[in-house]
C-alpha positions, 0 to 999 in steps of 0.5 A: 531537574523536574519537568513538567512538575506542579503542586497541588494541595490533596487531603491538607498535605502538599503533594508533587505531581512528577511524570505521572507520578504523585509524591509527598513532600517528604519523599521529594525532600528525601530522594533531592537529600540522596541525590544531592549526596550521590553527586557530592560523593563523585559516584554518580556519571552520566548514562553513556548511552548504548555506544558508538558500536549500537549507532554503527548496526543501527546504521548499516541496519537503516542502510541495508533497509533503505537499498532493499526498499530502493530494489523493491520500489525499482520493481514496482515501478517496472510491474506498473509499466508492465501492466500498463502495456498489458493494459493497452495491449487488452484493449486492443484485443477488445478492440479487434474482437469488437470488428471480429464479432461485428463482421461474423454477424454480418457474414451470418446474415449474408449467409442467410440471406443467400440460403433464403434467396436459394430456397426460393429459387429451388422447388421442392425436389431441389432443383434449380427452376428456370425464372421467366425473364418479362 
């Protein structure tokens, strides 16, 4: 009937602690006297609980949470696939303007060094000399 209960002795009367709460002998004594007649009077029933009907909502509750999740986790599997491919597909783009960037540098300095060889070989009216062949 008492869990978890003890006794102790505080200020020379004996006193139960029960659930957190402290009673004196007297108030134990009468509630177990009320209780005793309560019982032997056929008025007390057990607590039927909430009911078949509140387990059922609980269920279909429980059910509808657990699909909706399911749908929820199906779509963050699909997002992270969708993103991984994005992801190599990014890369790859890095990768072709890495080749992009590297031949337009060599194409520039190309460039500057044919205008440098076209500056040397025009004189300063900008025509074309002849050169001395040895």
């Amino acid at each position: 009937m008492f869990r978890r209960a003890h006794v102790t002795v505080k200020h020379r009367v004996r006193v139960l602690t029960l659930h957190n709460r402290t009673l004196n002998v007297f108030s134990l004594a009468v509630a177990l006297v009320i209780t005793a007649m309560l019982q032997q009077a056929g008025d007390v029933e057990p607590n039927p609980g909430p009911g078949d009907a509140v387990d059922e909502k609980l269920e279909r509750l429980y059910n509808g949470i657990e699909q909706r999740f399911d749908g929820v986790e199906r779509k963050v599997t699909g997002m992270s696939t969708a993103i991984s491919n994005l992801s190599a597909r990014f890369e790859d783009i890095e990768n072709r303007l890495g080749v992009l960037e590297r031949e337009s540098s060599t194409a520039y300095t190309k460039r500057e060094t044919m205008e440098e060889k076209f500056r040397k070989e025009t004189g300063p009216d900008g025509e074309i000399h002849e050169r001395t062949r040895c």
